[in-house]
N, C-alpha and C positions, 0 to 999 in steps of 0.2 A: 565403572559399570553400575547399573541402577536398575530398580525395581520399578513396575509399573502401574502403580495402581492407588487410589483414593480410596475415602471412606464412602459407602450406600449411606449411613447415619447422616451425612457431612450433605449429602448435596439432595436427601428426597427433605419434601416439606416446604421447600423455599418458592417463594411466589417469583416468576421469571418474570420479563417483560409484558408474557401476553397472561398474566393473571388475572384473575377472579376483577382484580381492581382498574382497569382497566380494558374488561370486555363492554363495559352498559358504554358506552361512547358513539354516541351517532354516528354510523358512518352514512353517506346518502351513496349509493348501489349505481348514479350515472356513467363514475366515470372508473369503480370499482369493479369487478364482478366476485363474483361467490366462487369459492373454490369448486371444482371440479370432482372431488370426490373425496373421501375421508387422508387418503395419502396427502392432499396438499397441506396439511397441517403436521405431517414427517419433519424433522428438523434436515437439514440440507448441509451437506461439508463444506467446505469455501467454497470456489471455483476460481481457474485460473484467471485473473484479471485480466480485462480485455484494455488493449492501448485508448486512450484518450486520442480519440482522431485530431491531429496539429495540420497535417500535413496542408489542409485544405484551407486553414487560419492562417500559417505562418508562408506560405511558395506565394502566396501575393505579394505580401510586403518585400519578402527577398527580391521578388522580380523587380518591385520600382526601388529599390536601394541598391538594387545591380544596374538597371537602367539608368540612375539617374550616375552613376557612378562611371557609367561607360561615355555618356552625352558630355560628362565634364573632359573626360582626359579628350574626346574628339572636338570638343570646342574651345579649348584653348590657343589662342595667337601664339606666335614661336618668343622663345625658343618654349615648344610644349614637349610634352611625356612622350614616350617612344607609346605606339598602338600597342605592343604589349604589354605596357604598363596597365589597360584597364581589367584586365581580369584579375590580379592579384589587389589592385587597389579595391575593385570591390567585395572581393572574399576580406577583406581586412573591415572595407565598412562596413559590413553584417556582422561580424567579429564584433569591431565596437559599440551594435545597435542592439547586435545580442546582450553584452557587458551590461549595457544602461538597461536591461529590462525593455527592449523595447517592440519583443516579440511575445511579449505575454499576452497573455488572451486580457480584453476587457469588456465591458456592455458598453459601455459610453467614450471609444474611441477618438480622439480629436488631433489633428496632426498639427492644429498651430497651439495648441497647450504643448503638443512636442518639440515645437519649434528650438527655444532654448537649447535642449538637450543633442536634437539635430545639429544646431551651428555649431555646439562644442567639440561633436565626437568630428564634425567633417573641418574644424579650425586643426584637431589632432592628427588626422589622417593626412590632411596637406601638410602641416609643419614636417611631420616625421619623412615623408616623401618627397620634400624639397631637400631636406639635412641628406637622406641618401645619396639623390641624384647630384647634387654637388658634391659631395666626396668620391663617389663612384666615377661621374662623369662632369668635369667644372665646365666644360661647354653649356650641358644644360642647365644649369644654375637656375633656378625659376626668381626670377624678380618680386619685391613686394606688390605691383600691382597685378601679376598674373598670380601670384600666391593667394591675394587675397579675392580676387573672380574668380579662383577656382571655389574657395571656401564659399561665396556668395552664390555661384550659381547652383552646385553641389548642395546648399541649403536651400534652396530652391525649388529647385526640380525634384529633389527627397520630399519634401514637405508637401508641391503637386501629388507627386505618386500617392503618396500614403492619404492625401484626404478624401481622391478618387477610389481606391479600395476600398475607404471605409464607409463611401458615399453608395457603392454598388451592394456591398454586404448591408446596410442599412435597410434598403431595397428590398433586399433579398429574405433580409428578416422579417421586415411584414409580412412579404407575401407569405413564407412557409416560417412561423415560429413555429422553435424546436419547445416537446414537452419540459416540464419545471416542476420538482417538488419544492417547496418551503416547509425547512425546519425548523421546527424554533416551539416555544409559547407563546401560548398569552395573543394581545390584540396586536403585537409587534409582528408575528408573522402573518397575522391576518390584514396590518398596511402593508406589507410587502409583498405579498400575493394580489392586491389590489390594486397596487402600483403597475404591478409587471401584468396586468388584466387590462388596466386602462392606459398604456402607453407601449403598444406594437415596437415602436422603433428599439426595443429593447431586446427585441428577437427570441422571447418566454412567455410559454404561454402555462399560468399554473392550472396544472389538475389536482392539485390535493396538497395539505398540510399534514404534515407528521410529526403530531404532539402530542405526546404520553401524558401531557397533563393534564388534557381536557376534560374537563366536565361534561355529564351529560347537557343535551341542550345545547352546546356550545357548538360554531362550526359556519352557522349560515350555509350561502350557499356552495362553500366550497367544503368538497368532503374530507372527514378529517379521518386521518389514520391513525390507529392506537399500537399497531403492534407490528413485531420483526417480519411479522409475515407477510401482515397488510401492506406494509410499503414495496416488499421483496417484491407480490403481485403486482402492485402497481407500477412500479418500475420496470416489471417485462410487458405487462399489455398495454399500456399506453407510450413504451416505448421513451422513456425518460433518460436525457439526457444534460439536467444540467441539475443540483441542489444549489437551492441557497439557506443558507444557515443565517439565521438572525441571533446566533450566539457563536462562541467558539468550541468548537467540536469536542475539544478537552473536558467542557466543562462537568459532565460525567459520564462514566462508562458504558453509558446506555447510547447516548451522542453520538463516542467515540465508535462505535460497534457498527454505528449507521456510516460513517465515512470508509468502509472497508468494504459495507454494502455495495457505496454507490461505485467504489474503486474497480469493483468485479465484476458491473454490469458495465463500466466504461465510462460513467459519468463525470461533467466538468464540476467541479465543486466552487462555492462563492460563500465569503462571510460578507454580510449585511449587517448595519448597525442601524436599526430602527429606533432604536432609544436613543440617540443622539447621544449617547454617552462622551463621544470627542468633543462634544459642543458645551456638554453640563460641566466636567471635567477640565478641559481644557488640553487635555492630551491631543497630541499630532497623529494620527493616522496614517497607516504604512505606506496607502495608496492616495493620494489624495486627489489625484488628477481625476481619479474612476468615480463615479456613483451612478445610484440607480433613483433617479428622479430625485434629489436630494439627500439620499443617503448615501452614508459613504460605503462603498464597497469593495472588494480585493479578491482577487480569486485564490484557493487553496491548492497551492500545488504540491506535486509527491515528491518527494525523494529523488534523487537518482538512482536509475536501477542499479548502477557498478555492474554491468556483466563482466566486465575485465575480475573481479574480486571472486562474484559468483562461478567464474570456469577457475580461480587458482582455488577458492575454496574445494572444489570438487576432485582436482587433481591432487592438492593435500589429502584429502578423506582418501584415494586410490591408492596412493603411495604409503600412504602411514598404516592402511587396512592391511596391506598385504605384507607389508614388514611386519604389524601384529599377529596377524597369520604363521607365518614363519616362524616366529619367536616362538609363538603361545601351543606348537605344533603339538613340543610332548605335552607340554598342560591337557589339552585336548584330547590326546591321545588317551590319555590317562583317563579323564573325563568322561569318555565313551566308554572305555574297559570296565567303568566301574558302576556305570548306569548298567551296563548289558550282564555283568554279573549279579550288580544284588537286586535288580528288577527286570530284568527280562529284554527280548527282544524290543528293537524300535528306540535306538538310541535318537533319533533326533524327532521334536517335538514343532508341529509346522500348525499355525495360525494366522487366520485372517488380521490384518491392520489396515488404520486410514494412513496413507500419507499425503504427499506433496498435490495439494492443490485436491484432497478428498480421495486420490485414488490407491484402489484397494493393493495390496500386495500382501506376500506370504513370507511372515519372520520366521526364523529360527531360530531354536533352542534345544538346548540339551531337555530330555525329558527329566520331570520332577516328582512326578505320581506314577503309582504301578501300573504295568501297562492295560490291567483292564480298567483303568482309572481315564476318564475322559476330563482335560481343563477345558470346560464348558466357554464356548461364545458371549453365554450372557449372565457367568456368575463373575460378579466380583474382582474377589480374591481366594486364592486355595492355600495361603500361608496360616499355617496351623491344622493343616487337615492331617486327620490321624492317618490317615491311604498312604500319608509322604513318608518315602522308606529314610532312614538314614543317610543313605547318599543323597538324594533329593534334597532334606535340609540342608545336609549342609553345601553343595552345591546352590543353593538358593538363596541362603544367608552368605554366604561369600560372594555370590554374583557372577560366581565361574560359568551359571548355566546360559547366559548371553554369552559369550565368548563367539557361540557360530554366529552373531547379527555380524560379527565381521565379514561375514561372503554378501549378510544383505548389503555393507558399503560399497566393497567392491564390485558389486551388480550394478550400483545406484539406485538402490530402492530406499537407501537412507545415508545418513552421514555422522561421522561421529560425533558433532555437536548439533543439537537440535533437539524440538520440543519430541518429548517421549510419542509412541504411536500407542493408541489403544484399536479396541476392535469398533467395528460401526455401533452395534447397538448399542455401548457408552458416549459416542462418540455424539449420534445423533438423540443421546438422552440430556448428557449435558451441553448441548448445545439450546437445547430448550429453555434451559435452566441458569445457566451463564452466557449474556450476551458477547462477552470477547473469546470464547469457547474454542469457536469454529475458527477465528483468523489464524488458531497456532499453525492453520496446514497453509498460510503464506510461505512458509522455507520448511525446506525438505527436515523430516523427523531423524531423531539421533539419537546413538547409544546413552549417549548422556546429557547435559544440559544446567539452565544457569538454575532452575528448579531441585536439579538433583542436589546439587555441591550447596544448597542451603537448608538440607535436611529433608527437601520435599517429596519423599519417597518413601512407598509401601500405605498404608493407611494416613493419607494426609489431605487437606484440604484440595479441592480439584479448582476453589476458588482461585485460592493462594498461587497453585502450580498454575494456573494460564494464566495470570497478572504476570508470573515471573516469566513466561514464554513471550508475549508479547512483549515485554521488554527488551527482552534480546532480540528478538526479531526488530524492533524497533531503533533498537542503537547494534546493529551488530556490526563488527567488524572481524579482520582474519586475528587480530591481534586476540580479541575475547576471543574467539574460538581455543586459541592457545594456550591462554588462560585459563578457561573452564576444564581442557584437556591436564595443565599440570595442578589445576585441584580436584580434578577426578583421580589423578595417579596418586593424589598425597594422603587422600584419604581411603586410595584400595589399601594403602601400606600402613593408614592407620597413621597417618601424621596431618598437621595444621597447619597451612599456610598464613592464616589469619588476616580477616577482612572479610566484606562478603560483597 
């Protein structure tokens, strides 16, 4: 169980992204506009990520790697594949075309740079499917040279399909390029926006750079944006859909804070290397088949969602909530008896919170202050307040007074591990002020967390606590969850697991 709250000392004073030091930055107003009223400068909760549209990238290529997969097994001389062999041979070559990466998105598509990689996976899919049919069926035994015209026409006709795709979407890209931020510094993002300006067949078209580190003056004619807002704007009204990064997003927090942006409006992400740093170095590059007019480039993709992990996590949180329920019954019982006698009616204490993806709900808690005592929406913290009667403290230092968030798990308004919930006016105050703030509401908030079980609770850096949120949220698995759960119990009991 854990307390919720930082320090006011800790996080007023600090210059955020959109400071002092970066408001004098040119921005030109063609392809910007000006906010709309004094709200648009509100700081804003996550929002549910919208899907990266594939479908419409990747059903072409499936079609000519199905195609071309169905034209082999029907043109084969005898002894060939029974007709029902083409439909499972080509759910298998997409299988191995997925395997090889070969349905990733890229700007600079080529099917005979694929070529290679084609003949390999379709040399494996006939080997493996001749070894069956002869052991299954030794009539149909496929021969070396029908073995090997499968593999040749199969590479073939794959290699047709996919350069005709790539030949129509090329097309397709000039006529309507999709909008393009460039991130990055310096004059690297400035050739790279220039690239992608004067060469359509690339299908981006940029409207602006977002660089925190420009100088006034700097910029030309493409407008530059300085700050979390300016991009957020720009990316709903011009409708942007694709970043490229001329550095790697890691490279600091401020970066990073922009990739979670662009995840939640739905955009495709790209690293670009305009410094040719593979070239100076000599290092090999992930991607190297991809570039954009010379530069080498690789797109950034996300994680897998695991919804298989995210429905057992949720069903853990149901099952485990209502057996602490049960258990903690008389504790509770207790709990109640003893707020309603040494303070008065209105045992239970109900406040607004953000959760999962910014949306609001109502926690509960045993009350802590007398009941003509109100814990204010937008004070702080009340630890130390002389109001708190004696059961309040210590209900409060023990952390018994969270006990009822266990009905908010079994609701699902939260879960037992997960970044703590605060109320909006903190929520949307430090989010101003710390760029990776707002992504803690990517996974649902929790009684406790990888922040608690490192000390980081009650008056403690709100820095410190979302670097430790987004970490977990970053690497989580059901296993930490489990984890964090048997160091939250070691330390209610006042014992050490050791590690952190």
């Amino acid at each position: 169980m854990t307390m919720d709250s930082a320090p006011a000392r800790r996080h007023t004073g600090q210059g955020g992204p959109g400071s002092a030091g970066t408001t004098a930055v040119r921005r030109a107003q063609a392809a910007i506009h000006p906010p709309r009223g004094p709200e648009a400068d509100r700081a804003r909760t996550a929002v549910r990520p919208q899907r990266i549209r594939r479908r419409g990238r990747v059903l072409p290529l499936l079609t000519a790697d199905a195609l071309a997969a169905v034209l082999t097994v029907a043109a084969l001389p005898a002894p060939a594949p029974p007709a029902g062999a083409a439909v499972p041979m080509a759910l298998l070559l997409a299988a191995l075309h997925a395997q090889a990466g070969l349905y990733r998105p890229r700007l600079a598509p080529s099917a005979l740079l694929e070529l290679p990689v084609l003949a390999g996976r379709s040399a494996v899919l006939w080997c493996a499917a001749a070894a069956v049919w002869a052991a299954v069926d030794p009539g149909r035994a496929l021969g070396w040279s029908v073995l090997l015209t499968a593999v040749c026409l199969e590479t073939v006709l794959t290699c047709a399909g996919r350069g005709f795709v790539n030949q129509c979407r090329r097309r397709t890209a000039v006529r309507r390029p999709a909008s393009a931020l460039v991130v990055g510094p310096g004059a690297g993002a400035g050739a790279v926006a220039a690239a992608l300006h004067g060469r359509p067949e690339f299908g981006l078209r940029p409207v602006g750079i977002a660089d925190t580190e420009a100088a006034e003056g700097e910029g030309g004619a493409m407008p530059l944006l300085a700050t979390h807002e300016d991009i957020r704007r720009a990316v709903i009204q011009n409708s942007v859909r694709h970043a490229v990064f001329t550095r790697p997003p890691e490279a600091d927090e401020y970066t990073a804070s922009l990739v979670r942006l662009f995840r939640d409006h739905g955009c495709r992400l790209w690293l670009a290397d305009p410094a040719g740093t593979a070239k100076v170095t000599g290092m090999r590059v992930a991607c190297p088949a991809d570039q954009l007019w010379g530069y080498a480039v690789q797109p950034l993709l996300p994680r897998p969602a695991r919804p298989v992990e995210r429905w057992a996590k949720r069903g853990i949180d149901a099952v485990l909530a209502l057996l602490a329920l049960v258990a903690a019954a008389p504790v509770m019982a207790a709990c109640a008896l003893a707020v309603r006698i040494g303070d008065g009616p209105g045992v239970i204490f109900r406040q607004e919170r953000v959760g999962l993806y910014g949306r609001p709900f109502t926690l509960l808690k045993f009350r802590t202050l007398r009941a003509d005592a109100h814990e204010a929406a937008t004070r702080w913290t009340v630890a130390g307040d002389r109001r708190m009667s004696p059961v309040g403290s210590f209900l409060r230092k023990s952390s018994l007074d969270e006990l009822p968030q266990l009905w908010n798990v079994v609701r699902g308004d939260m879960s037992l591990v997960g970044p703590r919930p605060e109320r909006p006016f903190f929520v949307a105050k430090f989010s101003t002020v710390h760029p990776g703030y707002e992504a803690r509401h990517r996974m649902p908030v929790g009684i406790t967390g990888l922040a608690q079980i490192n000390g980081l609770r009650g008056d403690t850096s709100i820095e410190d606590r979302a670097r430790f949120d987004n970490h977990y949220i970053d690497t989580w698995s059901l296993w930490q969850d489990l984890w964090i759960l048997a160091r939250t119990a070691a330390s209610f009991f006042r014992f050490r697991l050791g590690g952190s």
